[in-house]
N, CA and C atoms of all chains as a GROMACS GRO file, in nm:
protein
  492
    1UNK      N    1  -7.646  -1.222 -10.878
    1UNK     CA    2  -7.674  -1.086 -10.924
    1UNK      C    3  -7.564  -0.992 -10.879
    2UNK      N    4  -7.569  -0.892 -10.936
    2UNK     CA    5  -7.472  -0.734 -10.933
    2UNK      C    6  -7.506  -0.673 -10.912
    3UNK      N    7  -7.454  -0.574 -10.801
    3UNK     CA    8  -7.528  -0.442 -10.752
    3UNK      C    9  -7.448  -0.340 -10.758
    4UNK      N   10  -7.435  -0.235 -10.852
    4UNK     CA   11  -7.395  -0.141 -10.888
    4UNK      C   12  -7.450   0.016 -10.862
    5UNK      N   13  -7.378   0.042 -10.700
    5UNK     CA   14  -7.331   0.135 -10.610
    5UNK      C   15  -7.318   0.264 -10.698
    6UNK      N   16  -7.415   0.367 -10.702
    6UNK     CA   17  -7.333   0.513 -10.789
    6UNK      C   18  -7.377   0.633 -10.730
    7UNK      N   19  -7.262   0.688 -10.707
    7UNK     CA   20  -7.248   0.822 -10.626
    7UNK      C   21  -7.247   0.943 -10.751
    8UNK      N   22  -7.361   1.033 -10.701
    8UNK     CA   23  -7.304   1.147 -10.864
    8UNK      C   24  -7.336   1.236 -10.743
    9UNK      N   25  -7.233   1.323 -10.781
    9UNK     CA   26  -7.238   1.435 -10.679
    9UNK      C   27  -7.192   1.571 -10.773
   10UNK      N   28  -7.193   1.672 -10.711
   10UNK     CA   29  -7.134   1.793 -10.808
   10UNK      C   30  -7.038   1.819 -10.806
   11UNK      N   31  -6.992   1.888 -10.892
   11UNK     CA   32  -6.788   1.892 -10.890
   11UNK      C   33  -6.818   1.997 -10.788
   12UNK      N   34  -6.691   2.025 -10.699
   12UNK     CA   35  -6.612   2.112 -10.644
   12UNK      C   36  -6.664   2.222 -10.698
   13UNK      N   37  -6.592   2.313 -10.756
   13UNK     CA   38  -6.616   2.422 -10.852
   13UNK      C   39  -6.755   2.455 -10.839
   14UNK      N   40  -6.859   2.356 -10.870
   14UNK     CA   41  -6.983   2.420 -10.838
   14UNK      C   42  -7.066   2.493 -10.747
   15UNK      N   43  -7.115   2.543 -10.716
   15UNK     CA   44  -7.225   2.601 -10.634
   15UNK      C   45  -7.317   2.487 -10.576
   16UNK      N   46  -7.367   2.469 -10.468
   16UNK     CA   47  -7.446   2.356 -10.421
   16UNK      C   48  -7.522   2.424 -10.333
   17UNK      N   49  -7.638   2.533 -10.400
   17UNK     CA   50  -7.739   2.600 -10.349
   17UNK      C   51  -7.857   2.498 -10.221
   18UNK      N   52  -7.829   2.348 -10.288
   18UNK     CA   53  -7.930   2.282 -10.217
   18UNK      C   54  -7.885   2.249 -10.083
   19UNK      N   55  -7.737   2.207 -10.065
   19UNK     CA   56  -7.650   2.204  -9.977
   19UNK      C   57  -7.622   2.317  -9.910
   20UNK      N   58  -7.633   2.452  -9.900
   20UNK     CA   59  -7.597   2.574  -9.875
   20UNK      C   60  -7.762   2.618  -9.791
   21UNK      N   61  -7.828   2.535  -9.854
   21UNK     CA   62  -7.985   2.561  -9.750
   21UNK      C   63  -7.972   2.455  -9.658
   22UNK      N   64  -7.934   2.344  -9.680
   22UNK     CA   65  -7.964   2.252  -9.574
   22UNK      C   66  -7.853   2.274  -9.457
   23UNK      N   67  -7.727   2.355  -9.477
   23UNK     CA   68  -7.607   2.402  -9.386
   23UNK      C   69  -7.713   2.472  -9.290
   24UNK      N   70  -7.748   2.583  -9.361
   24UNK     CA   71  -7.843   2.722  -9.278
   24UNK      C   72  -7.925   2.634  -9.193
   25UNK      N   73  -7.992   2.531  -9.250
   25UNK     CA   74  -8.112   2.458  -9.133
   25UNK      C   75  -8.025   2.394  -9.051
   26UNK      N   76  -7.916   2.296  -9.030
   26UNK     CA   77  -7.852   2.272  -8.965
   26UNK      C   78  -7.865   2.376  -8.837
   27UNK      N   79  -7.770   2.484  -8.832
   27UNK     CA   80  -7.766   2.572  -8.784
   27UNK      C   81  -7.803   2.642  -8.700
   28UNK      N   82  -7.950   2.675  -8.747
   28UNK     CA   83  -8.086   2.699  -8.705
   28UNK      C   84  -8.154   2.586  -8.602
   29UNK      N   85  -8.137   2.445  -8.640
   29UNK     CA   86  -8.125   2.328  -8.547
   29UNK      C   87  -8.056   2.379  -8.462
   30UNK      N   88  -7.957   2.416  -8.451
   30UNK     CA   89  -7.881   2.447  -8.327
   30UNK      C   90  -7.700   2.384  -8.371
   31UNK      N   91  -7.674   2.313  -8.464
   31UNK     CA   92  -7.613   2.222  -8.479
   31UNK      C   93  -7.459   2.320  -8.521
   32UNK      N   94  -7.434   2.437  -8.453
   32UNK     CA   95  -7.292   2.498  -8.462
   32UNK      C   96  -7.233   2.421  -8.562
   33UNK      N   97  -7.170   2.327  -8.532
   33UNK     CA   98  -7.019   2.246  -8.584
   33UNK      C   99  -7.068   2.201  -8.717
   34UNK      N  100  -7.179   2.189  -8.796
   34UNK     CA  101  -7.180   2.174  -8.948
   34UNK      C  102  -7.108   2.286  -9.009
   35UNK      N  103  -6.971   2.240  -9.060
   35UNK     CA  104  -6.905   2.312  -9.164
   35UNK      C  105  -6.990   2.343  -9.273
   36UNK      N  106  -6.988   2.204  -9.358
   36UNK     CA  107  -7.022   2.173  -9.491
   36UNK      C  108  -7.139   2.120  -9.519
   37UNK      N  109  -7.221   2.068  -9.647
   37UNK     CA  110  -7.275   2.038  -9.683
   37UNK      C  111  -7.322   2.015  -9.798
   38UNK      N  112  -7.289   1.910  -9.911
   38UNK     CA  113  -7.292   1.853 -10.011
   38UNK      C  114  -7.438   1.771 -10.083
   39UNK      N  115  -7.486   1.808 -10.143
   39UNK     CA  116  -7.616   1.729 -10.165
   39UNK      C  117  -7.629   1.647 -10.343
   40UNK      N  118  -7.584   1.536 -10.329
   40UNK     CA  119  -7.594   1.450 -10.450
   40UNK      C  120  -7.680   1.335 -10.474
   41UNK      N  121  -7.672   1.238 -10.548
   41UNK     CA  122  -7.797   1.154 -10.558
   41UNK      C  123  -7.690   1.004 -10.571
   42UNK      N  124  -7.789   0.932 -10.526
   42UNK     CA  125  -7.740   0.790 -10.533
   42UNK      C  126  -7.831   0.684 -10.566
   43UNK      N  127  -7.764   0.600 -10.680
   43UNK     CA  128  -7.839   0.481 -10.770
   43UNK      C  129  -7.845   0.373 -10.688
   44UNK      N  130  -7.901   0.240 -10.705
   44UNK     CA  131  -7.886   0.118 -10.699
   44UNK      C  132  -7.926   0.084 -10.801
   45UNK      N  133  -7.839  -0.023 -10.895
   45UNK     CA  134  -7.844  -0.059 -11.015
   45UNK      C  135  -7.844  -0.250 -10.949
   46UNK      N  136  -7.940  -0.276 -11.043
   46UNK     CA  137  -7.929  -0.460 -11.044
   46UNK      C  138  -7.899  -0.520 -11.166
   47UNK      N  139  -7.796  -0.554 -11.162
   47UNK     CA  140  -7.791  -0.651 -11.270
   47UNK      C  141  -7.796  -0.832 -11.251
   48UNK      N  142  -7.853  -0.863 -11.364
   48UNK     CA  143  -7.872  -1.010 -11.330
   48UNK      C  144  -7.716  -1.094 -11.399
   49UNK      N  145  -7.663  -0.996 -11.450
   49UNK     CA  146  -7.528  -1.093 -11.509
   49UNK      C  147  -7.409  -1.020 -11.534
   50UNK      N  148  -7.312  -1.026 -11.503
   50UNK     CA  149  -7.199  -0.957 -11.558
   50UNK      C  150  -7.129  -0.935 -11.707
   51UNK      N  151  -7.183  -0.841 -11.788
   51UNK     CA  152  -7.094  -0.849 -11.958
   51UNK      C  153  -6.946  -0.834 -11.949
   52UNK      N  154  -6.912  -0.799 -12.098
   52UNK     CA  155  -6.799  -0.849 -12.108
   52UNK      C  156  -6.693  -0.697 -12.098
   53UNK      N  157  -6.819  -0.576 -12.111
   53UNK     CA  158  -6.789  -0.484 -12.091
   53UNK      C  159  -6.846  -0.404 -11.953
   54UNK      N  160  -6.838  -0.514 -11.903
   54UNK     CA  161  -6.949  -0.432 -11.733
   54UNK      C  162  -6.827  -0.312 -11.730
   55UNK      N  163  -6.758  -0.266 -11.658
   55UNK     CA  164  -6.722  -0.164 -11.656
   55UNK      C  165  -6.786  -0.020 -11.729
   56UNK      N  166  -6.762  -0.042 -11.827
   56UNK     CA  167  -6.775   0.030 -11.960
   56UNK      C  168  -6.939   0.068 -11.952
   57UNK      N  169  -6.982  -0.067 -11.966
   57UNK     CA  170  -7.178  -0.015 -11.986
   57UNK      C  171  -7.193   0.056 -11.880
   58UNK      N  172  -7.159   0.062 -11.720
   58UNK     CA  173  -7.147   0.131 -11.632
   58UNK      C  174  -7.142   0.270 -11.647
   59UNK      N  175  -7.008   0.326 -11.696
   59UNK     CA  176  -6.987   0.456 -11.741
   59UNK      C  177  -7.047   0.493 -11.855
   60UNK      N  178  -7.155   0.437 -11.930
   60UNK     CA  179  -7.210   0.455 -12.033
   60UNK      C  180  -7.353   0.501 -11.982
   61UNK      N  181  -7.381   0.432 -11.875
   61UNK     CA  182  -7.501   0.456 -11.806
   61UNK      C  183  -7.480   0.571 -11.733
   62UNK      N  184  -7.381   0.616 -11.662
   62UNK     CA  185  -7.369   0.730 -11.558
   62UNK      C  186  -7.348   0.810 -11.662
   63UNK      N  187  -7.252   0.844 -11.790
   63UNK     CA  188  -7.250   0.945 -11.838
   63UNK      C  189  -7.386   0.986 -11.941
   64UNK      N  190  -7.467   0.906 -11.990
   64UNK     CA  191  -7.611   0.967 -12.052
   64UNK      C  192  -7.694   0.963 -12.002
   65UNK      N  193  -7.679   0.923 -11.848
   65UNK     CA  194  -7.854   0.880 -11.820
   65UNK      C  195  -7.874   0.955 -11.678
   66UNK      N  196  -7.743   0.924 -11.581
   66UNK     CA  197  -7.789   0.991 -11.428
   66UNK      C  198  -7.663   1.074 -11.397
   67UNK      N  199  -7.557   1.113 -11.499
   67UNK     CA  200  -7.514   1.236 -11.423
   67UNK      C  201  -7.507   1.314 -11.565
   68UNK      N  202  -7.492   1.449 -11.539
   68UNK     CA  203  -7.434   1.526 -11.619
   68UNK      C  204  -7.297   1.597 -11.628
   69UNK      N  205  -7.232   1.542 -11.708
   69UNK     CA  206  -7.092   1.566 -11.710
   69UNK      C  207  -7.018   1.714 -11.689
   70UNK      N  208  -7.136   1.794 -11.693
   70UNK     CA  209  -7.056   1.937 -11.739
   70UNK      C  210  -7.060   1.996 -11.592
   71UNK      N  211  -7.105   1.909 -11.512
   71UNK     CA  212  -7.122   2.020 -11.359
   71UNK      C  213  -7.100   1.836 -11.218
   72UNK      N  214  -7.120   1.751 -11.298
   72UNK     CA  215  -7.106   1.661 -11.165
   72UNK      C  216  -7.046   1.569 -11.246
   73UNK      N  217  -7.020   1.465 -11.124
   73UNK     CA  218  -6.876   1.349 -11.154
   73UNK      C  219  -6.940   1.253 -11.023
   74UNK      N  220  -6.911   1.132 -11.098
   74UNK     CA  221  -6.928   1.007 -11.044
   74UNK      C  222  -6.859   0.947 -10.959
   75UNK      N  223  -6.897   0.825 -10.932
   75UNK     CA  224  -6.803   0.706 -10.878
   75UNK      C  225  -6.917   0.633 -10.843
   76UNK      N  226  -6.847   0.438 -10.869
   76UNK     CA  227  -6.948   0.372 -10.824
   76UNK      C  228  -6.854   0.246 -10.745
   77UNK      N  229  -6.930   0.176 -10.684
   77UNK     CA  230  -6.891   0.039 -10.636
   77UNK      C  231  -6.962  -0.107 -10.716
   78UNK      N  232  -6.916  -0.172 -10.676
   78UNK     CA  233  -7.007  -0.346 -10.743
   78UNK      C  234  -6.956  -0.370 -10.652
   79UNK      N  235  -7.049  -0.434 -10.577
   79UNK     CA  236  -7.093  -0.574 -10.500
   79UNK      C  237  -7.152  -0.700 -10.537
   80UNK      N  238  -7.171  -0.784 -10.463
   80UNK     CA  239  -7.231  -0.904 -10.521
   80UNK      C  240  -7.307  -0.924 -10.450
   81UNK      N  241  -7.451  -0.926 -10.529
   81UNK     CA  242  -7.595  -0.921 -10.464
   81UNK      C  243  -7.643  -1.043 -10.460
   82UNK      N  244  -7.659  -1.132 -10.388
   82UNK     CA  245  -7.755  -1.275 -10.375
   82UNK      C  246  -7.864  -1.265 -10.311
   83UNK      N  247  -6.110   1.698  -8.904
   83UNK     CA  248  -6.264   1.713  -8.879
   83UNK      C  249  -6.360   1.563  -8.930
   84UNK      N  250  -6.473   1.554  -8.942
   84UNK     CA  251  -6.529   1.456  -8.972
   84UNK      C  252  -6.627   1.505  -9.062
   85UNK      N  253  -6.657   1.365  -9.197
   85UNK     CA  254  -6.766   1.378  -9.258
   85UNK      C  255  -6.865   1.279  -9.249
   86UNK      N  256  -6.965   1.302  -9.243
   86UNK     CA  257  -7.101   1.214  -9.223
   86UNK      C  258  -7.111   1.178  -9.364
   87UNK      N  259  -7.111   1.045  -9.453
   87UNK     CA  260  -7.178   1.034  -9.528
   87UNK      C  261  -7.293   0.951  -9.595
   88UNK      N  262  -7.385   1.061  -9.580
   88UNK     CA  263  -7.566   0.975  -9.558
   88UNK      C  264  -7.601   0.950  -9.664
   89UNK      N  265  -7.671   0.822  -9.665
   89UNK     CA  266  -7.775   0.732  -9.804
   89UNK      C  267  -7.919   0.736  -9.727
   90UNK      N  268  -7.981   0.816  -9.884
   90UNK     CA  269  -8.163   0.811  -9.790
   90UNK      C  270  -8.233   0.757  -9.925
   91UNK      N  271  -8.298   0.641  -9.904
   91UNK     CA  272  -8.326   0.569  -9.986
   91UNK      C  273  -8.472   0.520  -9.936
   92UNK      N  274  -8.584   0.547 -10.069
   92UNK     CA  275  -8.731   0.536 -10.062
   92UNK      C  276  -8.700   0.371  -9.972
   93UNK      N  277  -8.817   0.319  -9.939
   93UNK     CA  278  -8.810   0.255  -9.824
   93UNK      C  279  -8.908   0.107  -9.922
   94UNK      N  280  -8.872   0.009  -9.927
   94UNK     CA  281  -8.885  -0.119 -10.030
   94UNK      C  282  -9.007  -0.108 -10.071
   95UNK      N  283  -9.099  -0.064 -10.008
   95UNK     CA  284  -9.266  -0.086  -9.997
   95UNK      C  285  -9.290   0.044 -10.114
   96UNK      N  286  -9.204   0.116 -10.177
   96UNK     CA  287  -9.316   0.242 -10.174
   96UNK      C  288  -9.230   0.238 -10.357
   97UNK      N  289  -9.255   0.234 -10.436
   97UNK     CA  290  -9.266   0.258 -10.586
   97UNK      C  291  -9.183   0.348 -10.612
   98UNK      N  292  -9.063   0.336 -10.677
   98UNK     CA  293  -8.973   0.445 -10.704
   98UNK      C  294  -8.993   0.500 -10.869
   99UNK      N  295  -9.071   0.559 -10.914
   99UNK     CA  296  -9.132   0.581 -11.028
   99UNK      C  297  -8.965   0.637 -11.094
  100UNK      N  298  -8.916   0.728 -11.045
  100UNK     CA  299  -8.788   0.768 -11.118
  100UNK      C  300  -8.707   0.670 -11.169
  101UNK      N  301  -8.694   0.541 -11.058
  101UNK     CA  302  -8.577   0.436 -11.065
  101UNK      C  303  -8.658   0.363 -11.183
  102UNK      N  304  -8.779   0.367 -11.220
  102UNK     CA  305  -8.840   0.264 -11.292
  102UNK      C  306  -8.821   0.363 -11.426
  103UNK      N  307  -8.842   0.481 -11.440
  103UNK     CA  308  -8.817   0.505 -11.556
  103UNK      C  309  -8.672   0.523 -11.633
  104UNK      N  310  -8.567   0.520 -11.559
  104UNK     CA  311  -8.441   0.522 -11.570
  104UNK      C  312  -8.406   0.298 -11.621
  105UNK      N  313  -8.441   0.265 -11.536
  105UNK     CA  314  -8.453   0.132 -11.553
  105UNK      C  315  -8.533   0.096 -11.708
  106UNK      N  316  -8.619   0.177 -11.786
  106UNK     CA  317  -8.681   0.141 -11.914
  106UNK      C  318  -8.543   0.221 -11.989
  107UNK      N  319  -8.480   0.384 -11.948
  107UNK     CA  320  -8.399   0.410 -12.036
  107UNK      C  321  -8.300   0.316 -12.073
  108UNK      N  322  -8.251   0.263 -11.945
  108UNK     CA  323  -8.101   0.178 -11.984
  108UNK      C  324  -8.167   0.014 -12.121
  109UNK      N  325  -8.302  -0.029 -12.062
  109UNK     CA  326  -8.323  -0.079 -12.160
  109UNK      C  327  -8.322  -0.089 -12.298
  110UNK      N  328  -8.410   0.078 -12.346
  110UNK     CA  329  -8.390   0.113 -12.442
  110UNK      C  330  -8.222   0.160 -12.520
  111UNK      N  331  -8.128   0.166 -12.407
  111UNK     CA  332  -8.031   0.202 -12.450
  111UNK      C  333  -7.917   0.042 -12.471
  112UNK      N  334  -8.010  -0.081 -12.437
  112UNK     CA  335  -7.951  -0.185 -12.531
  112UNK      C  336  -7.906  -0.283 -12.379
  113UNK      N  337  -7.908  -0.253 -12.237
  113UNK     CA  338  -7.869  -0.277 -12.139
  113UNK      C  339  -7.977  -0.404 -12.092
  114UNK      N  340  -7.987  -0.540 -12.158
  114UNK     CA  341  -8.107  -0.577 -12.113
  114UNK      C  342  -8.069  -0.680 -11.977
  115UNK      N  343  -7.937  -0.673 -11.933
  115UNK     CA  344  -7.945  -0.736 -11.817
  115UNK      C  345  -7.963  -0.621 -11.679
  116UNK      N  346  -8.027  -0.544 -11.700
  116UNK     CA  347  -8.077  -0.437 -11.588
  116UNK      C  348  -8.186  -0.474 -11.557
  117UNK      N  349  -8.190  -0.486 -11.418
  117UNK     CA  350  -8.295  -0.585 -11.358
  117UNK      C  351  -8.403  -0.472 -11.284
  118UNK      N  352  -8.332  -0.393 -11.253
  118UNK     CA  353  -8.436  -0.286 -11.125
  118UNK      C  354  -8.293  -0.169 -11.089
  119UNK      N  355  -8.354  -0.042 -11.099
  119UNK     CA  356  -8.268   0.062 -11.062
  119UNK      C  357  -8.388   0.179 -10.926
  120UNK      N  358  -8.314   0.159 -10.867
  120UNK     CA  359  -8.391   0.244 -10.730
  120UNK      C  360  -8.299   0.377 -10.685
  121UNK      N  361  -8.325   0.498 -10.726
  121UNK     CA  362  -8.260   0.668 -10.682
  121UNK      C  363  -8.302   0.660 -10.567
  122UNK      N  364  -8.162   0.742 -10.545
  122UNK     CA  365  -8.193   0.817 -10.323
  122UNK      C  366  -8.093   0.910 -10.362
  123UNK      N  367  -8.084   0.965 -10.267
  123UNK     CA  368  -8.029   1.114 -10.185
  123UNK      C  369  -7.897   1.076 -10.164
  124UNK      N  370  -7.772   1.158 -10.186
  124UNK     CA  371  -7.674   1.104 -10.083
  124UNK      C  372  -7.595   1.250 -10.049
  125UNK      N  373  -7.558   1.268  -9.938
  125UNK     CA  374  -7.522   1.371  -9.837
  125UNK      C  375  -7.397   1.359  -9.826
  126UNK      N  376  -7.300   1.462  -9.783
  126UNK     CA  377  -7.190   1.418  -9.744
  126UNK      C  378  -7.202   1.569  -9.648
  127UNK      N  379  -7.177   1.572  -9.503
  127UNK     CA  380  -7.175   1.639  -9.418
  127UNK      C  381  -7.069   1.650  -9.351
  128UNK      N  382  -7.022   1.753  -9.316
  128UNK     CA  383  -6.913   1.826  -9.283
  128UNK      C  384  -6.891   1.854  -9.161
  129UNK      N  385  -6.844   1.793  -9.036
  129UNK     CA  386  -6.859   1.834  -8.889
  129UNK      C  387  -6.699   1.920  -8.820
  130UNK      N  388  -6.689   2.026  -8.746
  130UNK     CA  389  -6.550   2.022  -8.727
  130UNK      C  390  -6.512   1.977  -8.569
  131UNK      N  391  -6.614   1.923  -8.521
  131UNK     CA  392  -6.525   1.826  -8.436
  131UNK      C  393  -6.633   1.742  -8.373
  132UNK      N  394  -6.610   1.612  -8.326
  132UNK     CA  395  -6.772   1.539  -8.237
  132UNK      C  396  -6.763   1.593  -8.161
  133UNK      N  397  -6.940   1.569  -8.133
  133UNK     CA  398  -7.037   1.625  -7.978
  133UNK      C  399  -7.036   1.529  -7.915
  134UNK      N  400  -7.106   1.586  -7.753
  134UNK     CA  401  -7.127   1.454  -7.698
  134UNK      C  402  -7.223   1.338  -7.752
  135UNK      N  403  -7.347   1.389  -7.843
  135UNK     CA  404  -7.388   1.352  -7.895
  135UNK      C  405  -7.420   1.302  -8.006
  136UNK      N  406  -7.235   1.296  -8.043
  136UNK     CA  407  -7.269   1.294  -8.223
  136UNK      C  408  -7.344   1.188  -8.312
  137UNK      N  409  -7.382   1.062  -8.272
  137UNK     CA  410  -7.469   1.015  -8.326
  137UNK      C  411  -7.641   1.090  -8.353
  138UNK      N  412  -7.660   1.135  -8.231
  138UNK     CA  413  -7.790   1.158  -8.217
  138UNK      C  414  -7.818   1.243  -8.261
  139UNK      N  415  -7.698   1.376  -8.272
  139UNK     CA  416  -7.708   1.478  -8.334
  139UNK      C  417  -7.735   1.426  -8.523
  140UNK      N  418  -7.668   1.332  -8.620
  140UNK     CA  419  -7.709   1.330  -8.706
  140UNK      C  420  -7.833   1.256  -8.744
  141UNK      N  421  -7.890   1.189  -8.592
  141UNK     CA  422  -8.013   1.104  -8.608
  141UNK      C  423  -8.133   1.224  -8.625
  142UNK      N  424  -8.088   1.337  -8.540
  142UNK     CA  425  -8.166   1.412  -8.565
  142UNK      C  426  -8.207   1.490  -8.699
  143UNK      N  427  -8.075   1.529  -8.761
  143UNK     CA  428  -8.085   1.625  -8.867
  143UNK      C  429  -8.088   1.470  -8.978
  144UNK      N  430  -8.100   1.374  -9.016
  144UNK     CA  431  -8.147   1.301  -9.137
  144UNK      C  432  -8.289   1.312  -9.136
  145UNK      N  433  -8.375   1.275  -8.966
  145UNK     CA  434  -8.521   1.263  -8.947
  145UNK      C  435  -8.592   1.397  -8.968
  146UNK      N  436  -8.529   1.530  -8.924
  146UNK     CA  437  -8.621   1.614  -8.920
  146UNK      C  438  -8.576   1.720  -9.103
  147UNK      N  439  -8.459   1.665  -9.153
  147UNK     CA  440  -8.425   1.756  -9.279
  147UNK      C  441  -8.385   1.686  -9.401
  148UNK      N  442  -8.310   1.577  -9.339
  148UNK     CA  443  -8.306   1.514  -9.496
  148UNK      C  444  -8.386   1.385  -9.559
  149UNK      N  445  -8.455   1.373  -9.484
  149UNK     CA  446  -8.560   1.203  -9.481
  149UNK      C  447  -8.701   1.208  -9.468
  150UNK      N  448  -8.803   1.198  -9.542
  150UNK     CA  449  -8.883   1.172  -9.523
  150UNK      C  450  -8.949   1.047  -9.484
  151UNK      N  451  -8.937   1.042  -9.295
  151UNK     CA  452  -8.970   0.924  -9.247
  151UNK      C  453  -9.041   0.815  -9.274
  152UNK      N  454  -9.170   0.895  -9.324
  152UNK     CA  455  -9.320   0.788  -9.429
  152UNK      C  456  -9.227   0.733  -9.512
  153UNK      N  457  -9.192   0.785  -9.556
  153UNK     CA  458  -9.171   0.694  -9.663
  153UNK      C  459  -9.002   0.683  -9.739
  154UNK      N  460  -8.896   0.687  -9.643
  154UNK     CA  461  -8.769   0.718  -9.700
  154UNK      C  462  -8.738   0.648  -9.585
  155UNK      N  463  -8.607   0.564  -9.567
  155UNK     CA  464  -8.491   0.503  -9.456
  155UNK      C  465  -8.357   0.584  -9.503
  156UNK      N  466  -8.285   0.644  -9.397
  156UNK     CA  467  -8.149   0.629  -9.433
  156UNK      C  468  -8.076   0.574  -9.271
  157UNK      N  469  -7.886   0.562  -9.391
  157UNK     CA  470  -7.793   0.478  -9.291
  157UNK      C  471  -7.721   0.568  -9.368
  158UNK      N  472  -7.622   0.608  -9.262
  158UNK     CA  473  -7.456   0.667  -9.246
  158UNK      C  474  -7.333   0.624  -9.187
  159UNK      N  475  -7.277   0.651  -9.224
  159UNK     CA  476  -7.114   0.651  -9.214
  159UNK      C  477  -7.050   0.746  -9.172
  160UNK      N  478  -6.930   0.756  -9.050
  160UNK     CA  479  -6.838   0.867  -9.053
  160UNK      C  480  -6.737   0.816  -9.080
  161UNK      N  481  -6.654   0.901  -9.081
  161UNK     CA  482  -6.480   0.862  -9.143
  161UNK      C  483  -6.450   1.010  -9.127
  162UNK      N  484  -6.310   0.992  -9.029
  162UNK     CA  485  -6.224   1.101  -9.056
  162UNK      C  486  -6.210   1.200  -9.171
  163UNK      N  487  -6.194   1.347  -9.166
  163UNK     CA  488  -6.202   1.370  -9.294
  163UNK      C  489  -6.099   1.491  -9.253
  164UNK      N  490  -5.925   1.490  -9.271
  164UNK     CA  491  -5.839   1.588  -9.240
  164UNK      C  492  -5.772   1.619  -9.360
   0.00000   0.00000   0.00000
């Protein structure tokens, strides 16, 4: 099996209101030294076989299904799942 | 400086209704070697320099802000981030 790793996070440019609350709680923890804070989502995908276009169905899947292109951007890994 | 970057992922036992309905889209979208897709959280945290405690310090802030212990696990990573 295939395990297909996907990071969607928000571009730069964006605003990351959800990240911008969880900084403040930091904070409030006591936790000074949090600069930053980024808040995105992450897949685990299984596949039972590799196609001929794995790559491709990959970015076919991240771009209609779990990110939205106009405000976040991807990246994924494959591993090999046994 | 350093970035923390955290994976918080529902915990095997507990039904990821999102990952399962994302897992019927890719079906319907022609993907039939998709076996199981499971969503989590992923963080990327921003520190500008370690504590004495810097593990414990992010053991703290995943358990009490970004994880719901019942029923969520996460694991992190640091890596330099200049």
């Amino acid at each position: 099996m295939l395990l297909a790793k996907v990071y969607v996070t928000l571009k730069d440019s964006v605003v990351d209101v959800q990240g911008e609350t969880i900084k403040d709680a930091t904070h409030s923890m006591g936790y000074k030294n949090v600069l930053d804070v980024r808040m995105g989502k992450y897949f685990e995908i299984k596949f039972d076989k590799r196609t001929d276009d794995f790559e491709n169905d990959i970015d076919s899947i991240c771009d209609d299904l779990l990110a939205n292109p106009n405000i976040e951007s991807y990246r994924y890994e494959i591993v090999e799942d046994n």
